[in-house]
Each structure stands twice: as C-alpha cells, then as structure tokens.
N, CA, C and O atoms as a CHARMM CRD file, in Angstrom:
* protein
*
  360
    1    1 UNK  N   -129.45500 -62.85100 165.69000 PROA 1      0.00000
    2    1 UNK  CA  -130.14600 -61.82800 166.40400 PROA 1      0.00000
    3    1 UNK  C   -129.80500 -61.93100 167.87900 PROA 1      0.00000
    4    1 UNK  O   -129.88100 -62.87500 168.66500 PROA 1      0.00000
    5    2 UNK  N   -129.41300 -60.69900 168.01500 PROA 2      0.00000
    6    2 UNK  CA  -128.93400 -60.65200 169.86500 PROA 2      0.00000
    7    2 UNK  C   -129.72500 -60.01400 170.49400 PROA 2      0.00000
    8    2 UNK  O   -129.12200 -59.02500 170.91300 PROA 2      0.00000
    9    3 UNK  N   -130.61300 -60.00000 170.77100 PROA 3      0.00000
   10    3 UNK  CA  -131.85900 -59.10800 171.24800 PROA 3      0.00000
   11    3 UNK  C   -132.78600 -60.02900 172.46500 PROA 3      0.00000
   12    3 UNK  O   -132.69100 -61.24000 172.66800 PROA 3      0.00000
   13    4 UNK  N   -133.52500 -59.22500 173.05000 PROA 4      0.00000
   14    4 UNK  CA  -134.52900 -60.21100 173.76800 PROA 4      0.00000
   15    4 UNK  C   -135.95200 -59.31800 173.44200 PROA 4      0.00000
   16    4 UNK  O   -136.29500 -58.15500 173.23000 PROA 4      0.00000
   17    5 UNK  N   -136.41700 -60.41200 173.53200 PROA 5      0.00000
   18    5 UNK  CA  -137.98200 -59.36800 172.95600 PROA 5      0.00000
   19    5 UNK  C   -138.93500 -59.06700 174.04700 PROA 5      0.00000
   20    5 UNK  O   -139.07800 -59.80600 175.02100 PROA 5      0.00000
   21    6 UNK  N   -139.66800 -57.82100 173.83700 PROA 6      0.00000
   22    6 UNK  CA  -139.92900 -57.29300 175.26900 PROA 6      0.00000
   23    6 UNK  C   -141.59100 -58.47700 175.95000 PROA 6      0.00000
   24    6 UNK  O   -142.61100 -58.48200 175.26100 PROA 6      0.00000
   25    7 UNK  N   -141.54100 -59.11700 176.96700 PROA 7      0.00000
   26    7 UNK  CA  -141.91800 -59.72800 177.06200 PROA 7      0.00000
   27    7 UNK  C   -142.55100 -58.99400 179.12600 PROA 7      0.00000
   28    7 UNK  O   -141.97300 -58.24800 179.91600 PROA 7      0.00000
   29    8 UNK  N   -143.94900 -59.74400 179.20300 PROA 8      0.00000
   30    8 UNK  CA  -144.07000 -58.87100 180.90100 PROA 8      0.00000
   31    8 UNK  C   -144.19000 -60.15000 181.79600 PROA 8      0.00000
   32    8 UNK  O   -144.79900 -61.20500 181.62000 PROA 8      0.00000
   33    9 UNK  N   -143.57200 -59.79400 182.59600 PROA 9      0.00000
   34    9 UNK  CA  -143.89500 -61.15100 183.92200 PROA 9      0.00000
   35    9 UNK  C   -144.76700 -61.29600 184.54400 PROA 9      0.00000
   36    9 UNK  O   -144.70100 -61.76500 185.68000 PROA 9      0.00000
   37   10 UNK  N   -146.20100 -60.80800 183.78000 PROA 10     0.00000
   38   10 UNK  CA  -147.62000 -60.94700 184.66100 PROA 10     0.00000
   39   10 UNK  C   -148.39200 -62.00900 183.46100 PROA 10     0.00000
   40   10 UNK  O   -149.33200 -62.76300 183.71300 PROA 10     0.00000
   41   11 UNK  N   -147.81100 -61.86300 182.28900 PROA 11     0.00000
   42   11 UNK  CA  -148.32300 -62.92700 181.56500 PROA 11     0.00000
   43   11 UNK  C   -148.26700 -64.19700 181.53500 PROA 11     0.00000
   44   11 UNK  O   -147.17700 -64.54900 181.98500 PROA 11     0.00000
   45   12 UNK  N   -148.87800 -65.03800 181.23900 PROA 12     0.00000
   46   12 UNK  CA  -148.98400 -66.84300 181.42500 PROA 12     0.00000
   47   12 UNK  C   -148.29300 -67.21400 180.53400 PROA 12     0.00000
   48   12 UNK  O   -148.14400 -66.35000 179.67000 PROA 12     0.00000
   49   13 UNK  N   -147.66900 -68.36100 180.30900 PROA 13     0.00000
   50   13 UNK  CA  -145.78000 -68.81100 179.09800 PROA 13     0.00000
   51   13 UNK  C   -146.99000 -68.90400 177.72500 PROA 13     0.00000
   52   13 UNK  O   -146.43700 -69.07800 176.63900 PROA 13     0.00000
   53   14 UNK  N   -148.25600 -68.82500 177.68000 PROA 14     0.00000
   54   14 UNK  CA  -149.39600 -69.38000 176.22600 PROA 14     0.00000
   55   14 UNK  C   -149.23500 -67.68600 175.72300 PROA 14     0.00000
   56   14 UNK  O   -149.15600 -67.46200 174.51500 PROA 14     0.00000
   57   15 UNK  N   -149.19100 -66.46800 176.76500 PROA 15     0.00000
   58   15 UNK  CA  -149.63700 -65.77600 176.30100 PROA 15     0.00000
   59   15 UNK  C   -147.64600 -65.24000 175.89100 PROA 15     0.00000
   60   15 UNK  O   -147.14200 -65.02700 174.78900 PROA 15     0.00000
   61   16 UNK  N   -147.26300 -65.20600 176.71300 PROA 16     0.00000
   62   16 UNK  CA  -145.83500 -64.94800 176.22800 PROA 16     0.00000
   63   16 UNK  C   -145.44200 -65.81700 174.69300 PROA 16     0.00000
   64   16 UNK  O   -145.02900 -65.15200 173.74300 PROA 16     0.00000
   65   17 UNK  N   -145.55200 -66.78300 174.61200 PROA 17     0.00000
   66   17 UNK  CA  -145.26100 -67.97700 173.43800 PROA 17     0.00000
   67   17 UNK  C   -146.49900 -66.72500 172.21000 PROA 17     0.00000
   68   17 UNK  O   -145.80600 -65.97600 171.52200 PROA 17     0.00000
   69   18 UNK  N   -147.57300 -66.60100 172.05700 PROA 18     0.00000
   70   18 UNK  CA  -148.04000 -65.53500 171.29500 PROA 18     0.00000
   71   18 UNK  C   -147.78300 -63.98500 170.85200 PROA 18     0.00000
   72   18 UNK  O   -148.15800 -63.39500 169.83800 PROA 18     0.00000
   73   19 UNK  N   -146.80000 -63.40300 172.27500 PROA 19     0.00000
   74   19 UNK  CA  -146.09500 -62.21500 171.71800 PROA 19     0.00000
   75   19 UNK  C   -144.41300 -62.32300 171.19400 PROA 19     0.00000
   76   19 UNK  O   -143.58900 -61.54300 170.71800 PROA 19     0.00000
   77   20 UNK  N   -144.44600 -63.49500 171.51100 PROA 20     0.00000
   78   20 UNK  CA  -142.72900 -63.51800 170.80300 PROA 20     0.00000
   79   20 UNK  C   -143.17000 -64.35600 169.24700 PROA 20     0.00000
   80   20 UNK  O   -142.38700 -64.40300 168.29900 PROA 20     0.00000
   81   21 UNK  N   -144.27500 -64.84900 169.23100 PROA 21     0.00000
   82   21 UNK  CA  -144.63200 -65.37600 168.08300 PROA 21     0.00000
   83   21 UNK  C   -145.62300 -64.13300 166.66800 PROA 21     0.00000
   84   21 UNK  O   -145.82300 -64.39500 165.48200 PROA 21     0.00000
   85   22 UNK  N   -146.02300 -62.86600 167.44200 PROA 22     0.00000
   86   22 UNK  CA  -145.67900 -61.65300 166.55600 PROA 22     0.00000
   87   22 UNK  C   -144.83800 -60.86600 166.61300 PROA 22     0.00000
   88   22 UNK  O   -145.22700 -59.74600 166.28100 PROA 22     0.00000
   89   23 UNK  N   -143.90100 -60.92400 166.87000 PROA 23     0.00000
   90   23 UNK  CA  -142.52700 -59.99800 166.80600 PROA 23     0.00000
   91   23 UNK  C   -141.76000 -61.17300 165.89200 PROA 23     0.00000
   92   23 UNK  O   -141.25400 -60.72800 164.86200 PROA 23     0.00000
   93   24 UNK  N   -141.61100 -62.52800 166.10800 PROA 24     0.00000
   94   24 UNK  CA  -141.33400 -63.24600 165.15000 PROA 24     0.00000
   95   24 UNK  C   -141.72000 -62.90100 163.90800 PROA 24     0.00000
   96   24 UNK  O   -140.97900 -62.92700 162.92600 PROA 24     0.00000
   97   25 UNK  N   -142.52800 -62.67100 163.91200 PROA 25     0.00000
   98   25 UNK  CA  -143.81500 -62.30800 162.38100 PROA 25     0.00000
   99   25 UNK  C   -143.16300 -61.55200 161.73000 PROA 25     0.00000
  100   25 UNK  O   -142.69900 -61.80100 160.61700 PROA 25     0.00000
  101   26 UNK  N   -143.00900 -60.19500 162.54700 PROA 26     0.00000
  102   26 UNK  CA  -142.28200 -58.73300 162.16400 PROA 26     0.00000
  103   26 UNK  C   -140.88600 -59.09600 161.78200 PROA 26     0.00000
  104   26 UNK  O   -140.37800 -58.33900 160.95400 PROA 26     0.00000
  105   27 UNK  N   -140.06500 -60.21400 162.25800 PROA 27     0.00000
  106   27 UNK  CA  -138.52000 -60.11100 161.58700 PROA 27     0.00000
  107   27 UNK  C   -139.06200 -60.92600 160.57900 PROA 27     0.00000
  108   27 UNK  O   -138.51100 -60.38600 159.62000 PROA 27     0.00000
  109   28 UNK  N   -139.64500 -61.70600 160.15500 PROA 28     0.00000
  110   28 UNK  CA  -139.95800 -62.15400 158.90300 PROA 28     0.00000
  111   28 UNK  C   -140.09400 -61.81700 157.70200 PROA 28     0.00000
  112   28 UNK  O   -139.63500 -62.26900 156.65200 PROA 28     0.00000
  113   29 UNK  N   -141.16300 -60.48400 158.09400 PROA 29     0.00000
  114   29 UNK  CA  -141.62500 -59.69800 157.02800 PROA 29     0.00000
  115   29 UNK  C   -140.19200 -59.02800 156.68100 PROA 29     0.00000
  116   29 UNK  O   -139.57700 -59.24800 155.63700 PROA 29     0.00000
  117   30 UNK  N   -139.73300 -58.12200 157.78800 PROA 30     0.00000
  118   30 UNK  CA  -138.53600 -57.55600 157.36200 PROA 30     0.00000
  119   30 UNK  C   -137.23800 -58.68200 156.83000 PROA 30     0.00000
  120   30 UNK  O   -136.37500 -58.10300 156.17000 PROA 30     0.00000
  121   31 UNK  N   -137.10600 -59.52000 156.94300 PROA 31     0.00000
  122   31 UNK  CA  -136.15300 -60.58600 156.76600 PROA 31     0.00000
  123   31 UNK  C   -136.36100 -61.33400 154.59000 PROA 31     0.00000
  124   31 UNK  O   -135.51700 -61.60600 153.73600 PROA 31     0.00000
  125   32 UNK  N   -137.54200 -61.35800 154.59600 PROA 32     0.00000
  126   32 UNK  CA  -137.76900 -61.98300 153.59600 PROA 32     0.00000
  127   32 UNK  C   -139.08300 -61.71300 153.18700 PROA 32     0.00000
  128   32 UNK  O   -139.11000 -60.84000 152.32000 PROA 32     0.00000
  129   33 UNK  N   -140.50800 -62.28400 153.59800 PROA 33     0.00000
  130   33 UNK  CA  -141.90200 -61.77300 153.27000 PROA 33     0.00000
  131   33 UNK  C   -142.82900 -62.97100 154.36500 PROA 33     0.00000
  132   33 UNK  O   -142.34200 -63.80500 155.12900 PROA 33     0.00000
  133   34 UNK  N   -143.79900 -62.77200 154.18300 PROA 34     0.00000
  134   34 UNK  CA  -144.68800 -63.35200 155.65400 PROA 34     0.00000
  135   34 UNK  C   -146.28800 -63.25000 154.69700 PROA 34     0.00000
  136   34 UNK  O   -146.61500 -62.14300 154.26900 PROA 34     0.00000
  137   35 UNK  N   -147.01000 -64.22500 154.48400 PROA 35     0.00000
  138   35 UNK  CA  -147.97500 -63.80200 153.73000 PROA 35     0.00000
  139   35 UNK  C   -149.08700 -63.24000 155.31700 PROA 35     0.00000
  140   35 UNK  O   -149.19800 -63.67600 156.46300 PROA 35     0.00000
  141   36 UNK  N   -149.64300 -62.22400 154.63700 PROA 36     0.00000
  142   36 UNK  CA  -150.76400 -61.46900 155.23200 PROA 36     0.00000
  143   36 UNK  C   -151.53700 -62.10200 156.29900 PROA 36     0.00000
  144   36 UNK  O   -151.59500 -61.76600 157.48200 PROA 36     0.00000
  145   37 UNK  N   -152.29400 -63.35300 155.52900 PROA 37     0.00000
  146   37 UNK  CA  -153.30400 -64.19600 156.84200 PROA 37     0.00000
  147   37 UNK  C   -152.38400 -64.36900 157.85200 PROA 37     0.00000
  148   37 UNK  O   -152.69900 -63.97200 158.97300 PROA 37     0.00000
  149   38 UNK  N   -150.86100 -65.09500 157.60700 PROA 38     0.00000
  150   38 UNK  CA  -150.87000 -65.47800 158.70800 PROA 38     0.00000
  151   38 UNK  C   -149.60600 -64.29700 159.45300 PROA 38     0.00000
  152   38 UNK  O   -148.63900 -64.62800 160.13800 PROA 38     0.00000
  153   39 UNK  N   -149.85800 -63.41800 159.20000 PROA 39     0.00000
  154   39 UNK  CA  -149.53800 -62.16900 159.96900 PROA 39     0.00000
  155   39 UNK  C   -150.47800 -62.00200 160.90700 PROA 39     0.00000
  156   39 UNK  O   -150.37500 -62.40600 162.06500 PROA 39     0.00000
  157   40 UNK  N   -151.51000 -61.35000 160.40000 PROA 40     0.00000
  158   40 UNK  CA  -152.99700 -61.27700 160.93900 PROA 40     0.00000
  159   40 UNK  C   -153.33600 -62.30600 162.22500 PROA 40     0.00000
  160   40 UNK  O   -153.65900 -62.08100 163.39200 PROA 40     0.00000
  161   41 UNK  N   -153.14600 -63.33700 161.58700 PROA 41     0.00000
  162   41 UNK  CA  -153.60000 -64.56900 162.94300 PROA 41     0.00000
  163   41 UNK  C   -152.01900 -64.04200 164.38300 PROA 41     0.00000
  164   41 UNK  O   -152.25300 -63.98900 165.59100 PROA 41     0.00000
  165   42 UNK  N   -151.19300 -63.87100 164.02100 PROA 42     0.00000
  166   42 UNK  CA  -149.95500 -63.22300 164.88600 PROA 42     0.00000
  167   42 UNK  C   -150.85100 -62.40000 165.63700 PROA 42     0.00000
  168   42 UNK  O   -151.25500 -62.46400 166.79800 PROA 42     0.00000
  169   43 UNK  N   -151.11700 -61.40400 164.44200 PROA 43     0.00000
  170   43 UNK  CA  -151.43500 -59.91200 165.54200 PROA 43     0.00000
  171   43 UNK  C   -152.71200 -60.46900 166.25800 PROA 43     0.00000
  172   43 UNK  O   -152.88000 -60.28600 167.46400 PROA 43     0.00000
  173   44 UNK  N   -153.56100 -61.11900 165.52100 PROA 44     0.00000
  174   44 UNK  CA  -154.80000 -60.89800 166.72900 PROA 44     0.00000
  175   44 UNK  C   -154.23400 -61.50900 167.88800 PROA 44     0.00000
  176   44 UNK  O   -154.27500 -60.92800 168.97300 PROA 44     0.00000
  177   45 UNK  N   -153.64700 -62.76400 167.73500 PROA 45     0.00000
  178   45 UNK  CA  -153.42700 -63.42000 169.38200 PROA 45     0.00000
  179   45 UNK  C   -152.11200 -62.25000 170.01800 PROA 45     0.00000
  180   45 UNK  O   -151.84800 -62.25600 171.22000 PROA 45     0.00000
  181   46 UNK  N   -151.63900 -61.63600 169.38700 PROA 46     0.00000
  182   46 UNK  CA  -150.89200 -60.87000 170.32800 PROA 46     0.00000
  183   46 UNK  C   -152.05600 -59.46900 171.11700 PROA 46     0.00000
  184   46 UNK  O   -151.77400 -58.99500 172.21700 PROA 46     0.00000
  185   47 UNK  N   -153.29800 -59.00800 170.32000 PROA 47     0.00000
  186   47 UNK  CA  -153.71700 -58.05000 170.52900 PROA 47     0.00000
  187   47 UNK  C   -154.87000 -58.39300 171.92800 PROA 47     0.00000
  188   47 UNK  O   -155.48200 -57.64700 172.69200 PROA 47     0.00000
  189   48 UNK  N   -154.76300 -60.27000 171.75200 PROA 48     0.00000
  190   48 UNK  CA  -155.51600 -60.45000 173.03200 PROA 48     0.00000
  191   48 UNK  C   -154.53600 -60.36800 174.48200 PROA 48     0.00000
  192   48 UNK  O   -155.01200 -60.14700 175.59600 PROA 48     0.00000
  193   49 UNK  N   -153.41300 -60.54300 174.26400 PROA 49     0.00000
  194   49 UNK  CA  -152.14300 -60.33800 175.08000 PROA 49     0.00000
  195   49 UNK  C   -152.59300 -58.90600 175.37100 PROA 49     0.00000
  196   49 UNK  O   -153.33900 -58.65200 176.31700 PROA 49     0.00000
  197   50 UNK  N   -152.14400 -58.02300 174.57900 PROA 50     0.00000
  198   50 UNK  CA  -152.37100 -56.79900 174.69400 PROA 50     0.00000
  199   50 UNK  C   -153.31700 -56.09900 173.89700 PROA 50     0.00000
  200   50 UNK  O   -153.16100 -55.91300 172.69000 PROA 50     0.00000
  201   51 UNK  N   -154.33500 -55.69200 174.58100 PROA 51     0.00000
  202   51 UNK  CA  -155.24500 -55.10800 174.05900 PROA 51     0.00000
  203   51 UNK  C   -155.52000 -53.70000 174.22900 PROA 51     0.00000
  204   51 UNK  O   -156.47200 -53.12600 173.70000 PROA 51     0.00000
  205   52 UNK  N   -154.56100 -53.09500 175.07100 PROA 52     0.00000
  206   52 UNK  CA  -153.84000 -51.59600 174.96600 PROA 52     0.00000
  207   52 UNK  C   -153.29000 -51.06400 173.84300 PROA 52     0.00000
  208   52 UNK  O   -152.33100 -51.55000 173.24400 PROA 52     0.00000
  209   53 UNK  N   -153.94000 -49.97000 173.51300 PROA 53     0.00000
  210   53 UNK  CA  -153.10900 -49.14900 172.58300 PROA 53     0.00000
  211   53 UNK  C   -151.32400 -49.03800 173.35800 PROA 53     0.00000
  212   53 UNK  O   -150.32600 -49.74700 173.23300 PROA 53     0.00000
  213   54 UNK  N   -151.56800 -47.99900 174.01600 PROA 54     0.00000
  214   54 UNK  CA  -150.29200 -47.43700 175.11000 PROA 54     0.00000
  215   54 UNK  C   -149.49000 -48.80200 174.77900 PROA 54     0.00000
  216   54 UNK  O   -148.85700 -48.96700 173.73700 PROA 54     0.00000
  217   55 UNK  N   -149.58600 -49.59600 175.64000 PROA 55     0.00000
  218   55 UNK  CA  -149.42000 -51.17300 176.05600 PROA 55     0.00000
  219   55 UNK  C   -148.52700 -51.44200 174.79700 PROA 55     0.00000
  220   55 UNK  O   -147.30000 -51.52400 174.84700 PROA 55     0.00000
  221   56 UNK  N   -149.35000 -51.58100 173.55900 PROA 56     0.00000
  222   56 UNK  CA  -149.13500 -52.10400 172.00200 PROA 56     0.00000
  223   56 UNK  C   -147.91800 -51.25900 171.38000 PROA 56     0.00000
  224   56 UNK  O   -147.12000 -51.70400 170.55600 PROA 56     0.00000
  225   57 UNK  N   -147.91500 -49.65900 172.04500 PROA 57     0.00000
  226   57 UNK  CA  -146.82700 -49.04400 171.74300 PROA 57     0.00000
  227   57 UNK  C   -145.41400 -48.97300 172.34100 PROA 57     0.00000
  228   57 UNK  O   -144.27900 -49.02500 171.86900 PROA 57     0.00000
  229   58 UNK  N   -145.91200 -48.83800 173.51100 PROA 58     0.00000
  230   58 UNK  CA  -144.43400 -49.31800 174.69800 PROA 58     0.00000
  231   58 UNK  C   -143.85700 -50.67700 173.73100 PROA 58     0.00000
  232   58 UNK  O   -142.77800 -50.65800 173.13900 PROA 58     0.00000
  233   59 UNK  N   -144.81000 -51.82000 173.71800 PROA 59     0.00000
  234   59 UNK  CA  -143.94400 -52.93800 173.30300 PROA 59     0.00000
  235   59 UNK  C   -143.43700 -52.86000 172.25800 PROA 59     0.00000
  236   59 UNK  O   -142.27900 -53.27700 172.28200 PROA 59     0.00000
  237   60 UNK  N   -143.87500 -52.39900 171.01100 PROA 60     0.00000
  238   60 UNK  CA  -143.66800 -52.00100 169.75800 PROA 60     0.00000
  239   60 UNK  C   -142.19800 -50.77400 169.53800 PROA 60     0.00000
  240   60 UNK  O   -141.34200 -50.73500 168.65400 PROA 60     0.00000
  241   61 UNK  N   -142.40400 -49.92100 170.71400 PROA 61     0.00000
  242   61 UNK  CA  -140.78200 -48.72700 170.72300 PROA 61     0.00000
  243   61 UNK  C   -139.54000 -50.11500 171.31900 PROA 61     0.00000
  244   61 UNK  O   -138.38000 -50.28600 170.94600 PROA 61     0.00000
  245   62 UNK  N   -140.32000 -50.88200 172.29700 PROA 62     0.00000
  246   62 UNK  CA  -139.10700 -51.64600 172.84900 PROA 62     0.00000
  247   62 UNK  C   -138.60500 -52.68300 172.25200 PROA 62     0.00000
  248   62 UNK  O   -137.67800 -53.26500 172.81500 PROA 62     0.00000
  249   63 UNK  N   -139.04500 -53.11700 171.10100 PROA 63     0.00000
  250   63 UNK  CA  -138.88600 -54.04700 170.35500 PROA 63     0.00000
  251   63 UNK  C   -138.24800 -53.15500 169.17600 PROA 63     0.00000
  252   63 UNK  O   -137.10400 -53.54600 168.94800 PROA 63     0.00000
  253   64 UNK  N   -138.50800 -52.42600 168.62200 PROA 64     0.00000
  254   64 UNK  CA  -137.43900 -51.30000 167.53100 PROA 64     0.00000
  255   64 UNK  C   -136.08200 -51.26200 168.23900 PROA 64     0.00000
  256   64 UNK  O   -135.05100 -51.78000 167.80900 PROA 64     0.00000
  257   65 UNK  N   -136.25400 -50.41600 169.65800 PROA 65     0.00000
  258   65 UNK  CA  -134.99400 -50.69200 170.20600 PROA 65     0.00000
  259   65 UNK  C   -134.40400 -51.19700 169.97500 PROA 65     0.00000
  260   65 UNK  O   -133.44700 -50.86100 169.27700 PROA 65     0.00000
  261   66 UNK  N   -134.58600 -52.18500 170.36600 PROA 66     0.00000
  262   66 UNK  CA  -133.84200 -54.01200 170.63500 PROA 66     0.00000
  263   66 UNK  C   -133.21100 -54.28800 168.93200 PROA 66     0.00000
  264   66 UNK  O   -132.04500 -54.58000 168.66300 PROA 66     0.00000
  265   67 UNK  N   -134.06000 -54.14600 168.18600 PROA 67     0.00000
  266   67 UNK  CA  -133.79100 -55.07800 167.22500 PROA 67     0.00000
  267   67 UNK  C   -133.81500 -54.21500 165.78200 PROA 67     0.00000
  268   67 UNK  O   -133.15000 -54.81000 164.93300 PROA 67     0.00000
  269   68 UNK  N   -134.33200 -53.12700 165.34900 PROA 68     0.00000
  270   68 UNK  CA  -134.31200 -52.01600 164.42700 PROA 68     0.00000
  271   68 UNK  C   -135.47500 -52.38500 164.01700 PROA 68     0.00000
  272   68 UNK  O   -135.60200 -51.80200 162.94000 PROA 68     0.00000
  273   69 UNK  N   -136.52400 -53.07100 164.23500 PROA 69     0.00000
  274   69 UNK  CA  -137.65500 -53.56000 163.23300 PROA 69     0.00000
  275   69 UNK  C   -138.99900 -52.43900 163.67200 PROA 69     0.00000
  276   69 UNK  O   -139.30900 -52.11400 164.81800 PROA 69     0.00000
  277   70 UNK  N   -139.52800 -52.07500 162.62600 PROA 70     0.00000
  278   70 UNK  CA  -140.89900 -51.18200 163.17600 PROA 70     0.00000
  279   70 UNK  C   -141.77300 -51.82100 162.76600 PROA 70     0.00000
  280   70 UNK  O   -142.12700 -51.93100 161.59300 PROA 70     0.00000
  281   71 UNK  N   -142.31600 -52.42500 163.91900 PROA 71     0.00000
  282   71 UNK  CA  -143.31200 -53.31400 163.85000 PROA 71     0.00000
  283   71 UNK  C   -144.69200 -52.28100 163.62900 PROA 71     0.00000
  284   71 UNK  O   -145.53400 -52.86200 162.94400 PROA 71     0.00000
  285   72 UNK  N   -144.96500 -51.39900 163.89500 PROA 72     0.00000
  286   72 UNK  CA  -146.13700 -50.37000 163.50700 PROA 72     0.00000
  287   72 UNK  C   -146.34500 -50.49600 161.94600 PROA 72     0.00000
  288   72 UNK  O   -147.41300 -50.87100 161.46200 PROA 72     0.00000
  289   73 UNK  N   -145.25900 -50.15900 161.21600 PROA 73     0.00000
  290   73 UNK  CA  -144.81500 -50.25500 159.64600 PROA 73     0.00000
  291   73 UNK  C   -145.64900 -51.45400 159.19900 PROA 73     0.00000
  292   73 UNK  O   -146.63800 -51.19000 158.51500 PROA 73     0.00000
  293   74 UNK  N   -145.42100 -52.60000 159.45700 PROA 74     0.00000
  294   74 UNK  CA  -145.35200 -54.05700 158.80300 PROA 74     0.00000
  295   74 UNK  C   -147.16600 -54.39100 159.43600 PROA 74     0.00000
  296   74 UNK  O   -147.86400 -54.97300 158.60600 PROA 74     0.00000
  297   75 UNK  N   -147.78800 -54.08000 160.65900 PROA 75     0.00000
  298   75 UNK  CA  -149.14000 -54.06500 160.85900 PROA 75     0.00000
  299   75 UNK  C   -149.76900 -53.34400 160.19400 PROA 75     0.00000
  300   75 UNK  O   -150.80400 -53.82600 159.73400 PROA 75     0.00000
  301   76 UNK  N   -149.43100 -51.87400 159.84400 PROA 76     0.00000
  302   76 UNK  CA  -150.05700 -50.78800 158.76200 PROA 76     0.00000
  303   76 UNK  C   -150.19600 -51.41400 158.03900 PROA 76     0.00000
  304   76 UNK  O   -151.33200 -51.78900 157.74700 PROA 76     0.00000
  305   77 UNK  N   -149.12400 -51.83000 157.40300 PROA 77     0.00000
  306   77 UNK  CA  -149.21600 -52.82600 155.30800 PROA 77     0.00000
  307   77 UNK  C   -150.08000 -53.67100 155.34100 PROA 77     0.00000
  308   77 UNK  O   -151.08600 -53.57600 154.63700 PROA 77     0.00000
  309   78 UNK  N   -149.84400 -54.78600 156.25600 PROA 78     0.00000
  310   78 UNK  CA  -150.69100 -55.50600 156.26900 PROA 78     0.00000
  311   78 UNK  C   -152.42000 -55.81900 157.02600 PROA 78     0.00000
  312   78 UNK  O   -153.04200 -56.87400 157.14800 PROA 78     0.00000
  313   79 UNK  N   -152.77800 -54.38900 157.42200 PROA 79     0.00000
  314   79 UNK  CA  -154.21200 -53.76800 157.54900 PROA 79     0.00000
  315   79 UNK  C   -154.90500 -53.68900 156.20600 PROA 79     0.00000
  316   79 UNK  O   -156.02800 -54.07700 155.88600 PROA 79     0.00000
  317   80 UNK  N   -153.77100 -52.97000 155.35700 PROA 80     0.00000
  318   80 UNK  CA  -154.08600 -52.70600 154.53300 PROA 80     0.00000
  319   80 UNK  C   -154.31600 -53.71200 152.92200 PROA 80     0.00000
  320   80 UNK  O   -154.81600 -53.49100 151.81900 PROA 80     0.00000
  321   81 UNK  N   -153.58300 -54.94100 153.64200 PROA 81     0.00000
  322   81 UNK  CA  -153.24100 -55.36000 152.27700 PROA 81     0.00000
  323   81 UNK  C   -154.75000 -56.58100 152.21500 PROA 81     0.00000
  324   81 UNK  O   -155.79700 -56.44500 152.84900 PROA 81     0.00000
  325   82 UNK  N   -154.43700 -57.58400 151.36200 PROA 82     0.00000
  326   82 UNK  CA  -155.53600 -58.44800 151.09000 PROA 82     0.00000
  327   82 UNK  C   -154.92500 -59.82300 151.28400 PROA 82     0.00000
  328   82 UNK  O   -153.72900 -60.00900 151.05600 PROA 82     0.00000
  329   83 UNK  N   -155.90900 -61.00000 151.79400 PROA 83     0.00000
  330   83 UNK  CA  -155.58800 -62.05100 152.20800 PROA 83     0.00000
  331   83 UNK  C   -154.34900 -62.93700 151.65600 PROA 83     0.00000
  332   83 UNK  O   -153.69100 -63.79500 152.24500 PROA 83     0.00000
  333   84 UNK  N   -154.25600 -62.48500 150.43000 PROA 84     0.00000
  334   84 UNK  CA  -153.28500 -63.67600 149.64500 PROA 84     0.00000
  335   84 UNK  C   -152.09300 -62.39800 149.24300 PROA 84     0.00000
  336   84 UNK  O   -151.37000 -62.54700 148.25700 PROA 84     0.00000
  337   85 UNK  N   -151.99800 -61.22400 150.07100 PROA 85     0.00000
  338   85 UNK  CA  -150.82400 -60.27700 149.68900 PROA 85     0.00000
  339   85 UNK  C   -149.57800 -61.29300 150.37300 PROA 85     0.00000
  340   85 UNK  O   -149.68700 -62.47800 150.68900 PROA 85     0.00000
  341   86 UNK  N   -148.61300 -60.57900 150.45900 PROA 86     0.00000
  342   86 UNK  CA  -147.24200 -60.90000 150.88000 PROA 86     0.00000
  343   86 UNK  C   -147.36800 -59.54100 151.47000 PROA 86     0.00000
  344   86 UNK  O   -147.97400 -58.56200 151.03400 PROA 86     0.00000
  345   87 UNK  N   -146.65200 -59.69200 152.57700 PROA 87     0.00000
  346   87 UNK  CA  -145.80000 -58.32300 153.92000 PROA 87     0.00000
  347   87 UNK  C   -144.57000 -58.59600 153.07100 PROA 87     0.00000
  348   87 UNK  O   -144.41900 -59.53900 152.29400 PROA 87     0.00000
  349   88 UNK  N   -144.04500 -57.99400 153.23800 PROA 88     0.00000
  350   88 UNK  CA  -142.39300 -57.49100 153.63100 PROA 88     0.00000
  351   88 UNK  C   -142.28800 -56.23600 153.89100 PROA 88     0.00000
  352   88 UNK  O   -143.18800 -55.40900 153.73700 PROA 88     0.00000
  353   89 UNK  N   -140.88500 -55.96900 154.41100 PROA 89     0.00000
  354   89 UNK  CA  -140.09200 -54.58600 154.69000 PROA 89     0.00000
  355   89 UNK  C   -139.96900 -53.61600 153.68500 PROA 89     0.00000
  356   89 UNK  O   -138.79500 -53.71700 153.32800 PROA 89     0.00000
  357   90 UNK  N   -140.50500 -52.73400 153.02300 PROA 90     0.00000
  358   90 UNK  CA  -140.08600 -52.15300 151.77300 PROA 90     0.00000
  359   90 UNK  C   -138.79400 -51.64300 151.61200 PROA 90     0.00000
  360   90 UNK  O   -138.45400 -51.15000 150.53600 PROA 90     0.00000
C-alpha cells in the first residue's frame, strides 16, 4: 500500500495512532474480514478523534482517494451486523 492516510496536525500522536488504527480496520475488512467488536472499538476511538459528521466525511472521501477503500460501506455493515458477525468487503 502506497498511500498515506489522511491524518490532521492539530491532533495529539494517541489520537493520530487511533485514526490510522480505523482506517487500518477498513483495509482489513476489505483485505480479508475483521470481526465486528473489534471494528466497533476502531470506530468509537476514532469517532472521539472526530466527532464531526462533515469532519468523518472529508476523512472518509480522503481516504477512498488515497487508497479505493469506502470506509462508509464497511461502518454501515458493521452498524448493522451483530457482535460475533465478521465485516468484510462484499
């Protein structure tokens, strides 16, 4: 992967280390499968990073960019799914 993941320079390296650690999440799911909980535990500490919608989407278009992954996709499924599901990419 040749990409850099969209990351902001007002954040602290705990809170940066938590948004590259759900975008990690997201090539996972798309890569192979990611079980649900610990998707979930991803997104919440990323959603304390960002707790903007707007915010959540900018990073989310700039990270597709970068890398082809729709991270919107793989949070939908796994809203939806149940603790012991599996994510993946369909």
């Amino acid at each position: 992967m040749d990409y850099n993941y969209p990351i902001s320079h007002h954040w602290s390296t705990d809170e940066i280390i938590d948004v590259i650690a759900f975008f990690q999440a997201v090539e996972k799911a798309y890569e192979s499968h990611i079980e649900r909980r610990q998707f979930m535990d991803a997104y919440r500490a990323f959603k304390k990073v960002v707790p903007s919608m707007a915010e959540e989407k900018t990073l989310f278009n700039e990270f597709e960019d970068a890398s082809g992954f729709k991270s919107f996709r793989i949070v939908k499924q796994a809203k939806e799914a149940v603790d012991d599901d599996l994510i993946k990419s369909n």
